[in-house]
C-alpha positions in Angstrom: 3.0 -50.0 17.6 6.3 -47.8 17.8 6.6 -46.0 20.9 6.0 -42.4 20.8 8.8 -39.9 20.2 8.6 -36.3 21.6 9.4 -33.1 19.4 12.7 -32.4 19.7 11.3 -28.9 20.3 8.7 -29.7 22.9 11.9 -31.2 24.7 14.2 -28.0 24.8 11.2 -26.1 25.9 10.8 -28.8 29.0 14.7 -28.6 29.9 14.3 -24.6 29.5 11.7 -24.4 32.2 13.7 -26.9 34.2 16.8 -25.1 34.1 15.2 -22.0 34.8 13.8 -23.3 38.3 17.0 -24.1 39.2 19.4 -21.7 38.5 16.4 -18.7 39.6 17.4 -16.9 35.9 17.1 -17.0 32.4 20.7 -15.9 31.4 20.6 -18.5 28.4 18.2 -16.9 26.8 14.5 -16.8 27.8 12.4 -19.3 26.1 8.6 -20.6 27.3 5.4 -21.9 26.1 3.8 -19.1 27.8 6.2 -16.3 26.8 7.9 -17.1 24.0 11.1 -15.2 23.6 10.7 -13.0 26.0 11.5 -13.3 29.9 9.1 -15.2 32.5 9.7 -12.8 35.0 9.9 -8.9 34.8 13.5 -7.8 33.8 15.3 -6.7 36.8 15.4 -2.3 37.0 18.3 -2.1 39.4 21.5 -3.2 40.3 23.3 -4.0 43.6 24.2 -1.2 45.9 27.9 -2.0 44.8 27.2 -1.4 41.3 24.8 1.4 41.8 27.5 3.8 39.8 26.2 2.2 36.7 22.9 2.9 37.5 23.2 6.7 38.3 24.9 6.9 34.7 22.6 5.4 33.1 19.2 7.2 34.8 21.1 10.2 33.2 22.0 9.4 29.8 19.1 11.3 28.3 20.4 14.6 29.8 24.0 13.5 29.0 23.0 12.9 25.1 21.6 16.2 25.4 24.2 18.0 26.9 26.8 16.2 24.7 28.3 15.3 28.2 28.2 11.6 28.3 32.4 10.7 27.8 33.2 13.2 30.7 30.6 11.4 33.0 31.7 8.0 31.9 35.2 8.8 32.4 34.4 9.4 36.2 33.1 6.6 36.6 34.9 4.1 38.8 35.9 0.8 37.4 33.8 -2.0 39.4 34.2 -5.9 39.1 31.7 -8.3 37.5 33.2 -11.6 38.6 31.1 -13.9 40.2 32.1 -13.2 43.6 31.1 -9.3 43.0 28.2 -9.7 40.9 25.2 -12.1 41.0 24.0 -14.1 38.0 20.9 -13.0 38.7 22.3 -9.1 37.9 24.6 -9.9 34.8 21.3 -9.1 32.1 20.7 -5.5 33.9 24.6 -5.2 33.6 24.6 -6.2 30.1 21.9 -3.5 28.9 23.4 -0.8 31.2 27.4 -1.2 30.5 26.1 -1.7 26.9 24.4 1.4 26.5 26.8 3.4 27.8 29.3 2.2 25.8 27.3 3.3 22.4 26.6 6.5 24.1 29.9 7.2 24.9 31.2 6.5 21.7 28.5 7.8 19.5 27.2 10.4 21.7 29.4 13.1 19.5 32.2 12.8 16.5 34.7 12.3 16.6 34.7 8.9 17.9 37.0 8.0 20.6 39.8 5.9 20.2 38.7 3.2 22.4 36.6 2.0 25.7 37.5 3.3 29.2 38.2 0.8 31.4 35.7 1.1 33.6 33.1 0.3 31.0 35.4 -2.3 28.7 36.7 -4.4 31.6 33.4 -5.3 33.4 31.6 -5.4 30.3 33.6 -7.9 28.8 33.5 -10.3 32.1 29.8 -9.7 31.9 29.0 -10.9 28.4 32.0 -14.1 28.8 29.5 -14.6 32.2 26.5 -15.2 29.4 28.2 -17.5 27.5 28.3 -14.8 25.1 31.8 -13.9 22.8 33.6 -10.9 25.3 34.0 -8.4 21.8 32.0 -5.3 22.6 28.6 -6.0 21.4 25.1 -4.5 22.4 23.3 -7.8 21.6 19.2 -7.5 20.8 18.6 -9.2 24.5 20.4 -6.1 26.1 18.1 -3.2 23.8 15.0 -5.0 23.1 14.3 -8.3 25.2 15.6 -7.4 28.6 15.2 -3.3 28.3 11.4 -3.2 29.3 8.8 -2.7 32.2 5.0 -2.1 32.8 4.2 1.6 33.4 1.1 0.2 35.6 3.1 -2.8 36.9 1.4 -5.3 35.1 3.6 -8.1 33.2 0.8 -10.5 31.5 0.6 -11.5 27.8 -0.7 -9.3 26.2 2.2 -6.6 26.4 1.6 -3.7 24.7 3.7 -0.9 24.0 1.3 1.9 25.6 1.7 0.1 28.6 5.5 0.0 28.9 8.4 2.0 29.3 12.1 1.4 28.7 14.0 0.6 31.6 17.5 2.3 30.3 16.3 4.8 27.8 19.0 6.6 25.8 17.5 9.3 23.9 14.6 9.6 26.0 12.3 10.5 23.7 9.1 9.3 22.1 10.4 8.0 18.9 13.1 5.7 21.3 10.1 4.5 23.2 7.9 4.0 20.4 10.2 2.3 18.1 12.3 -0.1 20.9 8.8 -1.1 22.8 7.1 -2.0 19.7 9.6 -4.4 19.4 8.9 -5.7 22.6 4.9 -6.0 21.8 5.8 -7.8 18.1 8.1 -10.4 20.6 4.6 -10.8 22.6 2.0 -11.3 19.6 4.4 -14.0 18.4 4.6 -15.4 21.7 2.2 -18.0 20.6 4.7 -19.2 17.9 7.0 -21.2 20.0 4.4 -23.3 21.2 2.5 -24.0 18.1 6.3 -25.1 16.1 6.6 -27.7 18.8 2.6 -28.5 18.4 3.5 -28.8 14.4 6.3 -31.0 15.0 4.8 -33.5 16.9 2.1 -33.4 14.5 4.5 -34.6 12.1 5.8 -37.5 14.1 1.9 -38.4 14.7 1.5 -38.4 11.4 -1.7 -35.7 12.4 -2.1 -33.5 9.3 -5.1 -32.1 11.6 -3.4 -30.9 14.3 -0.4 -29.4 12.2 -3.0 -27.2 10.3 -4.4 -26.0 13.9 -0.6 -25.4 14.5 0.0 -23.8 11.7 -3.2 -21.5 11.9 -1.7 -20.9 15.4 1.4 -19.1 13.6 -0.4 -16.9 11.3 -3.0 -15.7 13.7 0.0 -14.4 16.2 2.2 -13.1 12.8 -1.3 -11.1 11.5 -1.3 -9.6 15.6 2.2 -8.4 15.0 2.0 -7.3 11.8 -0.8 -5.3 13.0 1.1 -3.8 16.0 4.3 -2.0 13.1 1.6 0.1 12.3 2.5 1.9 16.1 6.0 2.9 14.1 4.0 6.0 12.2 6.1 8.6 10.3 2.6 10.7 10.1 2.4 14.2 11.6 0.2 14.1 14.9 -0.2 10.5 14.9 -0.9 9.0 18.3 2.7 7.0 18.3 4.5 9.1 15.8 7.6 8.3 15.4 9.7 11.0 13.7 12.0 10.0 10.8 14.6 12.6 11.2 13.9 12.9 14.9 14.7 8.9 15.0 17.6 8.9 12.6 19.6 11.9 14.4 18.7 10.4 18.2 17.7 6.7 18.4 19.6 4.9 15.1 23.2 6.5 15.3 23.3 4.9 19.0 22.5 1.1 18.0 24.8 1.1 15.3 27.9 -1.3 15.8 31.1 0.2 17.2 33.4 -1.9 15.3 32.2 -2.2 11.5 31.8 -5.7 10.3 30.3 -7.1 14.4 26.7 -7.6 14.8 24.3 -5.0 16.1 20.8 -5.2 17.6 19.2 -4.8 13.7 15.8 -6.2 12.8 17.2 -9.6 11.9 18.5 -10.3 15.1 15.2 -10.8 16.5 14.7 -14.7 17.2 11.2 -14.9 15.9 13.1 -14.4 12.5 15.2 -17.5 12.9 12.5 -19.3 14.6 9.9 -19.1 11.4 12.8 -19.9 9.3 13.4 -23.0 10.3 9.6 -23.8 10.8 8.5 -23.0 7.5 11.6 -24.0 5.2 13.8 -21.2 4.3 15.2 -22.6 0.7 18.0 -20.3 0.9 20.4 -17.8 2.7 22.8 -16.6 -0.1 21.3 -12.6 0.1 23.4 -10.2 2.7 20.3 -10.4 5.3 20.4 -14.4 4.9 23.8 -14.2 5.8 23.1 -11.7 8.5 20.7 -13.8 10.0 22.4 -16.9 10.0 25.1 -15.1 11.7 22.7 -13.8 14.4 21.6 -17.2 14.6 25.3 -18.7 15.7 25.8 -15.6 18.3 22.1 -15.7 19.9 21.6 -17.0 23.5 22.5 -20.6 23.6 19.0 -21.5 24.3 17.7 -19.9 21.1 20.0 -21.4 19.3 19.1 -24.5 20.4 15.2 -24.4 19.9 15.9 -23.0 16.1 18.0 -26.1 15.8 15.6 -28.4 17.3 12.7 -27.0 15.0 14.5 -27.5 11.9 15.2 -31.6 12.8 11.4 -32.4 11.8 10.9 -30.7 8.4 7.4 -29.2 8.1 7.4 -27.9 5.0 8.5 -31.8 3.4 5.7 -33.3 5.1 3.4 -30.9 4.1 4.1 -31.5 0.2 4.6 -34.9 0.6 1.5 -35.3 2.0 -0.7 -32.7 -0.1 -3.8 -32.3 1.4 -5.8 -29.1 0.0 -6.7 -27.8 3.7 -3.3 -28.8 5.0 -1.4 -26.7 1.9 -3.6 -23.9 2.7 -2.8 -23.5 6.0 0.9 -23.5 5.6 0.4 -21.3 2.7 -1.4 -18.6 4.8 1.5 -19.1 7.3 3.6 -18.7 4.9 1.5 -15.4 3.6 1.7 -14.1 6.7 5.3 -14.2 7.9 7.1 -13.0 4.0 4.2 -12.2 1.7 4.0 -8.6 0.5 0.8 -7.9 2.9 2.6 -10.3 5.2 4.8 -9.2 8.7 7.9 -8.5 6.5 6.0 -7.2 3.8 4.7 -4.3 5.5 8.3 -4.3 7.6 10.0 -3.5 4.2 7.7 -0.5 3.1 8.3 0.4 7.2 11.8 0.8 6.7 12.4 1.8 3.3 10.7 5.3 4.2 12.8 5.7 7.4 15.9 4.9 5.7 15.4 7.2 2.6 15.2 10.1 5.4 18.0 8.6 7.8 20.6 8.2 5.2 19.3 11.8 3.7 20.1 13.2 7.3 23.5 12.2 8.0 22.9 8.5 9.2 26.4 6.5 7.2 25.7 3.5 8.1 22.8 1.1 9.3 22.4 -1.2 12.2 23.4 -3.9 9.3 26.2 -2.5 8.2 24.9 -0.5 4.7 27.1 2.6 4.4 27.1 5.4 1.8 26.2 9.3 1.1 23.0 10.7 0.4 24.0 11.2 -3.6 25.1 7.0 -3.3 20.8 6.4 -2.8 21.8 3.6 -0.1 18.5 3.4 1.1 17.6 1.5 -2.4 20.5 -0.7 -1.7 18.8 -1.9 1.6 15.5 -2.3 0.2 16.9 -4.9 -2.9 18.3 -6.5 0.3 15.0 -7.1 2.3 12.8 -7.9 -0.6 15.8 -10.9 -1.6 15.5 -11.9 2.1 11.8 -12.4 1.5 11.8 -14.0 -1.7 14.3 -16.9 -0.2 11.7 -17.5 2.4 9.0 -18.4 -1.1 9.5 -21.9 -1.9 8.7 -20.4 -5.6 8.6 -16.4 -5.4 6.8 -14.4 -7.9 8.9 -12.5 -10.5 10.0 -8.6 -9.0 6.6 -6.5 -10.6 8.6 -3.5 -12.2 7.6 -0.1 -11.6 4.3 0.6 -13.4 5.2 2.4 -16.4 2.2 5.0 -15.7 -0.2 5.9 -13.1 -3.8 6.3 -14.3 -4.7 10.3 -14.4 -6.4 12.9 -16.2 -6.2 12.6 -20.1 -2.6 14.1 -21.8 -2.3 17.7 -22.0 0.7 19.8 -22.2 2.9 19.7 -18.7 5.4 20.7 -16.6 9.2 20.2 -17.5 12.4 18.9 -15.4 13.0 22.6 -14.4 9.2 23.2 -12.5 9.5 19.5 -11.3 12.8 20.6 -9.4 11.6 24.1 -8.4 8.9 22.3 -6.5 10.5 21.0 -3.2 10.0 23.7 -0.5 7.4 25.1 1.3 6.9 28.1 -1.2 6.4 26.4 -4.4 5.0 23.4 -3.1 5.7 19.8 -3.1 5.5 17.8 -6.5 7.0 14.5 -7.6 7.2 12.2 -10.7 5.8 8.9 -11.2 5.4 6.4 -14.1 6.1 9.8 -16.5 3.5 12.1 -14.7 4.1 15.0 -12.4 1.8 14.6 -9.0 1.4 17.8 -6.5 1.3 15.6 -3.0 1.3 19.3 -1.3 -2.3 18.5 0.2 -1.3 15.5 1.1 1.9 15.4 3.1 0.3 15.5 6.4 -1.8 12.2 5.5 0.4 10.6 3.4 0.9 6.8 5.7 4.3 6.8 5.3 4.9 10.3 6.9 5.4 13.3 5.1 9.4 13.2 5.1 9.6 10.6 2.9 7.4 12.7 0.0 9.7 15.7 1.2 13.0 13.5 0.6 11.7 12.7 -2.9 10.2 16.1 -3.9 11.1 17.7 -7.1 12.2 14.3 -8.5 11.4 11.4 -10.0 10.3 8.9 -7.7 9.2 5.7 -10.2 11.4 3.5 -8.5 10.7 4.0 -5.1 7.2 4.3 -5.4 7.4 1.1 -7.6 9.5 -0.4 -4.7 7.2 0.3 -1.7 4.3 0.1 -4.0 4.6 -1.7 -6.7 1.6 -3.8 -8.0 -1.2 -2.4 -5.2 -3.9 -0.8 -6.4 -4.5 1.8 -3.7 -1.5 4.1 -3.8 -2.1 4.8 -7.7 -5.6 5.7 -6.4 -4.6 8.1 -4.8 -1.6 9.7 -7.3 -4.9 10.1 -9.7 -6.0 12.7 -7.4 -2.7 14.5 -7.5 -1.9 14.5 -11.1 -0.3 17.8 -12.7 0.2 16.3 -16.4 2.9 14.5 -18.0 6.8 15.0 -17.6 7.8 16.7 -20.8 11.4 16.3 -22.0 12.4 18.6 -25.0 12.6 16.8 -28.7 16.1 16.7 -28.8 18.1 14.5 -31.3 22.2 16.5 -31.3 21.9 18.0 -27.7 20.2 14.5 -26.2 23.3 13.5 -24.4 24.3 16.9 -23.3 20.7 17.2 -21.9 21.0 14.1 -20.0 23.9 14.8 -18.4 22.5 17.9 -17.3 19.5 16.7 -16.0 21.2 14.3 -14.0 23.3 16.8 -12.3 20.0 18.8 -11.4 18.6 15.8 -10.4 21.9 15.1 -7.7 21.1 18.5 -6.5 18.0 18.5 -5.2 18.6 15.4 -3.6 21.3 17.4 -1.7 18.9 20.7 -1.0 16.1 17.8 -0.1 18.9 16.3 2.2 20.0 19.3 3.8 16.3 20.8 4.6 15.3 17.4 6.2 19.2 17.0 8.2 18.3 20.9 9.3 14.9 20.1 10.1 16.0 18.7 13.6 16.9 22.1 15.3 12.8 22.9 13.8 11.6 25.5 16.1 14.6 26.4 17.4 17.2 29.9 16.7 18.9 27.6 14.6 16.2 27.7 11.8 14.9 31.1 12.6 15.4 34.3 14.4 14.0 34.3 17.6 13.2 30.6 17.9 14.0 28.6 21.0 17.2 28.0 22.2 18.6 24.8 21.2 19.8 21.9 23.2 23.2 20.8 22.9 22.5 18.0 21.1 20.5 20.4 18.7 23.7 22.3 18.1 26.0 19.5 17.8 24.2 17.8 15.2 23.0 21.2 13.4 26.6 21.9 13.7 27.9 18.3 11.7 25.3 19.0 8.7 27.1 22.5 8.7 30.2 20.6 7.8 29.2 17.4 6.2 27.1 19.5 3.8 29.5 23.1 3.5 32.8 21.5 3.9 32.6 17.7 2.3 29.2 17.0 -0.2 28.7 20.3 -1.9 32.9 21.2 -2.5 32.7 17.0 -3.8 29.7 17.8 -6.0 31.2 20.3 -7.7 34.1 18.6 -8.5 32.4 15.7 -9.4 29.4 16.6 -11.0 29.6 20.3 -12.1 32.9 20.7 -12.9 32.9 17.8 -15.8 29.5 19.5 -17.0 31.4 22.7 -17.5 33.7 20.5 -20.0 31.0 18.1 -21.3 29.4 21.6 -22.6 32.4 22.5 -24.2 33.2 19.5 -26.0 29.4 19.1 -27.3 29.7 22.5 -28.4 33.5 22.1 -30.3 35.4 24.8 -28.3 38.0 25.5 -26.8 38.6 23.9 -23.7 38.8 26.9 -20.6 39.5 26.0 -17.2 37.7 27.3 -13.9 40.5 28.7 -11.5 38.2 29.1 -7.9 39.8 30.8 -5.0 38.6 29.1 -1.4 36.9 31.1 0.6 37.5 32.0 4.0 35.8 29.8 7.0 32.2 31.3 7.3 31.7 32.9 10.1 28.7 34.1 12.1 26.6 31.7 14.1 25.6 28.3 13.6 22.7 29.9 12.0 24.1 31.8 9.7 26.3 29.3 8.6 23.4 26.9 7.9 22.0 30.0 5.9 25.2 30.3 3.9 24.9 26.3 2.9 21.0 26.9 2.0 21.6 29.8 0.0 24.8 27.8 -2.2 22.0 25.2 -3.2 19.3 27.4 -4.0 21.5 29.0 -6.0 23.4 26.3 -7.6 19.6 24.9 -8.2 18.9 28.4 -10.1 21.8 27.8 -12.6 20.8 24.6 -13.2 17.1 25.1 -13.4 18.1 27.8 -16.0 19.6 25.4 -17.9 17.3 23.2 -18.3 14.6 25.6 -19.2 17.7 26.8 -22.1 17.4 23.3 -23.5 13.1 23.0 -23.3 13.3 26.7 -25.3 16.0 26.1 -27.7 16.3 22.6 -28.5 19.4 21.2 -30.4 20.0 25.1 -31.3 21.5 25.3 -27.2 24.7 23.9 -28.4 25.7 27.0 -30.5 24.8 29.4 -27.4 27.3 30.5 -24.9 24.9 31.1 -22.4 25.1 27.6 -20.9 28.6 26.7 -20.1 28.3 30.3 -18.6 26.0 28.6 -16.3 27.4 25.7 -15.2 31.3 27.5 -14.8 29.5 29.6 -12.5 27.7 26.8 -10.8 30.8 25.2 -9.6 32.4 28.1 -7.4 29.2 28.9 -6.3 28.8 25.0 -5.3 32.2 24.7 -3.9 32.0 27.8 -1.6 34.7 29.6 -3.4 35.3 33.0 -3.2 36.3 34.0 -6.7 36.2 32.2 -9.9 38.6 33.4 -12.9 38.2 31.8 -16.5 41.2 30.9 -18.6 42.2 28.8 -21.7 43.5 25.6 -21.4 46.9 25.6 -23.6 46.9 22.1 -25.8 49.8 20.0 -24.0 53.3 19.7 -26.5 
């Protein structure tokens, strides 16, 4: 009989809790049968006395953030040594989140950015993270904001943790949508405690040869991935849900402060979490070609050496091969429900991707540039689609076989054809006063009533409003039943376009610059919807914070001074000339005169931006309806380059326009 081996897995987890006992800390990255990824003991909420500086700046970085403060404190602060001889090993995690934090706050805590780190948060910080075995670049790692950032509100550390029962120990923001979305986290780490235990019970099933107990094993992983799964449903965009979590609260506070501070470095995203890696390698990943496959193997190499270890170990007794070489209906069941539940479309990344597609349609719409990840661009560049293709191309390289993309359904089922509305009443329907419609498979819905119950939050129907949102309803939604349901209910009739054959192109062209627009006005209300409430939105409101200005402030700029002068010289100005040339006349320039600053208060200069989109919408909208009433017949009218020429000063902020004749060059 050949002796028996022991799972490679079972064995780091043995040597972890060895170690552990020895050195009295789990600096190499907490890993236990009982725990899983997260620590054995509570994370420590204090430094020494001799470091108790950092503390004190970090117990006020809420106030700091708000007060647009935190570089002036930091820069006060004295710099203190993390050798070992100053600072216990037992201390370096605390001093890892804490140093860590700071650092983000202090260099994205207001624009511009700072040219570099103060010394007294770049020196210790660097001994610190060389201390962890960790590379000294300045990196917030996902142990220092998620693993090691927690405590129980009633003192209470037992599995299960749940996220109404904790509290961050260095909060940032401070808010609700920081606790909510970071803690959560925290409780998915807990629900898939069970994991680690079960992919060392599936391996030694192998090595038994015990197709039995890998099924238990298996049915172990997709009871604890169903728990987790479960537990995203705290993140909730909703209005007056119980853990609401605001999208454009949580993209102008909590997601700017995460992201990298050098661009290319790692950053505590999603993908860093080691349950990620950990499945992976259980179940057979059959590729990492995608940018998030990439990512994650990247977070795999830079993870705690212990974690790094234990993914390694899992992946030296191949599940997934024994499983089809041995192809017992029960045993293929189970790994397929494991399977199911970890990447399937109802599955924990499943319902992660429809999480953060709606988050990041109103974060990038708000002024967020970049992600955690490293996806950049403007809210006219639709980045958030981008991101999306990249998590559903992570998941399908998790599916030994995955199921063709379902397009967007061409048509959601409604009330019979009748005559409806056109591009023009689409587009006039994003605000408060005309109500909220949206496109989808060719048929206009009115989601008005529905905003406040909508499960995704009502920004993300706001962000999309007066457009047409096929493809991102088809993206988040694609091939379920129960969203199209619902559109029945809201259906307003079919999108008409005008029977054009001459003026097709022309139409086109315009339509997609009305279209760019109210992305921009849909933009700009959500980005000024943060200073809600406050005199920055209306007369007599409350007074904002600083933070409130400062960011009210930045979409004042980003929105008067950069997207709107950039869309008119993109988008209108060639319009202008397109009409022209359709028509066969003369070519005629459009002098504009800048403007002078605006001036007035923060207000009023947010009034000022609002009022140049609602116009430039009007001109537009105007347009289109030319085009719905005269057919190919527009192209001999004068009316519409009139339009659009007077769209683009009004776009640009220009303070005069003048109209001349291009001369034909000699």
């Amino acid at each position: 009989m050949p002796p028996v081996r022991t799972a490679p897995a079972a064995r780091v987890l043995a040597a972890a809790a060895e170690v552990d006992a020895r050195l009295g800390h789990e600096n190499l990255g907490p890993l236990s049968a009982a725990r899983g990824f997260l620590p054995t003991r509570p994370p420590a909420a204090r430094l020494p006395g001799t470091h108790a500086a950092w503390d004190r700046a970090a117990a006020e970085l809420p106030a700091l953030l708000r007060d647009v403060s935190v570089r002036e404190a930091v820069e006060r602060l004295p710099v203190l040594p993390a050798d070992p001889g100053a600072l216990a090993d037992t201390a370096l995690q605390r001093a890892a989140t804490v140093l860590g934090l700071l650092a983000h706050a202090h260099v994205h805590g207001r624009a511009p950015r700072p040219a570099g780190l103060p010394p007294a948060l770049a020196v210790p910080w660097a001994q610190v993270l060389r201390r962890l075995g960790r590379s000294p670049d300045p990196v917030l790692g996902y142990p220092d904001l998620i693993v090691h950032n927690w405590r129980s509100a009633a003192g209470r550390d037992g599995l299960p943790l749940v996220s109404d029962d904790l509290r961050l120990l260095v909060p940032a923001a401070g808010n609700e949508e920081e606790r909510v979305f970071y803690l959560t986290q925290v409780e998915v780490l807990a629900q898939c405690a069970p994991v680690v235990p079960a992919a060392a019970d599936a391996q030694q099933a192998v090595l038994d040869d015990d197709a039995e107990a890998l099924g238990a094993a298996l049915d172990a992983v997709t009871a604890a991935l169903r728990a987790a799964t479960r537990s995203l449903r705290l993140i909730d965009p909703r209005p007056g849900g119980r853990t609401r979590v605001d999208p454009v609260v949580w993209a102008k506070t909590v997601a700017p402060l995460a992201v990298p501070l050098r661009a290319g470095d790692l950053g505590p995203s999603g993908t860093a979490s080691p349950v990620f890696g950990l499945l992976d390698a259980l179940l057979g990943r059959r590729d990492h070609s995608s940018q998030l496959g990439q990512e994650i193997l990247r977070h795999r190499r830079s993870a705690p050496p212990r974690w790094r270890r234990f993914a390694d170990a899992v992946e030296e007794v191949p599940v997934a091969a024994y499983v089809d070489a041995r192809r017992r209906p029960q045993l293929v069941a189970s790994f397929e429900a494991a399977r199911e539940a970890h990447a399937g479309a109802d599955g924990f990344l499943g319902r992660h991707r429809r999480l953060v597609s709606g988050y990041l349609a109103v974060a990038f719409m708000v002024g967020r540039g970049v992600t955690i990840g490293g996806f950049a661009g403007s809210p006219r560049e639709l980045t958030w689609h981008t991101v999306d293709a990249a998590l559903t191309a992570s998941r399908a390289e998790r599916d030994p076989a995955p199921a063709a993309l379902r397009p967007a359904p061409a048509a959601v089922p409604g009330r019979p054809v009748r005559r409806g509305p056109g591009l023009a009443d689409l587009a006039e329907h994003n605000d408060d006063e005309h109500g909220w419609w949206l496109a989808v498979g060719g048929r206009v819905h009115d989601v008005t009533a529905f905003l406040q119950r909508h499960p995704g939050g009502a920004a993300v129907l706001r962000a999309h409003a007066g457009l047409d949102a096929t493809t991102a309803f088809g993206r988040v939604h694609g091939g379920r039943p129960g969203p199209g349901h619902v559109l029945a209910g809201t259906d307003v009739g079919p999108l008409l376009r005008p029977r054009l054959t001459l003026a097709r192109p022309l139409h086109d062209a315009w339509a997609d610059a009305l279209t760019g627009l109210v992305h921009l006005q849909n933009a700009f209300g959500l980005d000024r919807s943060f200073g809600r409430d406050t005199d920055l939105c209306r007369p007599g409101g409350a007074r904002p914070s600083a933070l409130q200005a400062d960011r009210a402030a930045d979409t004042a700029a980003r929105f008067g001074d950069e997207y709107l002068p950039r869309f008119a010289a993109e988008a209108l100005a060639p319009l202008a000339a397109r009409v022209l040339r359709e028509q066969g006349a003369a070519p005629r320039g459009i002098r504009t005169v800048p403007g002078p600053p605006p001036a007035g208060t923060l207000r009023h200069r947010l009034d000022l931006v609002e009022r140049r989109l609602a116009t430039t919408k009007a001109l537009l909208v105007a347009g289109a309806r030319a085009f719905d009433a005269w057919g190919d017949t527009v192209l001999a009218r004068g009316d519409l380059w009139c339009l659009a020429a007077r769209a683009v000063p009004v776009c640009a902020g220009a303070a005069t326009v003048a109209v001349h004749r291009v001369r034909p060059a000699r």
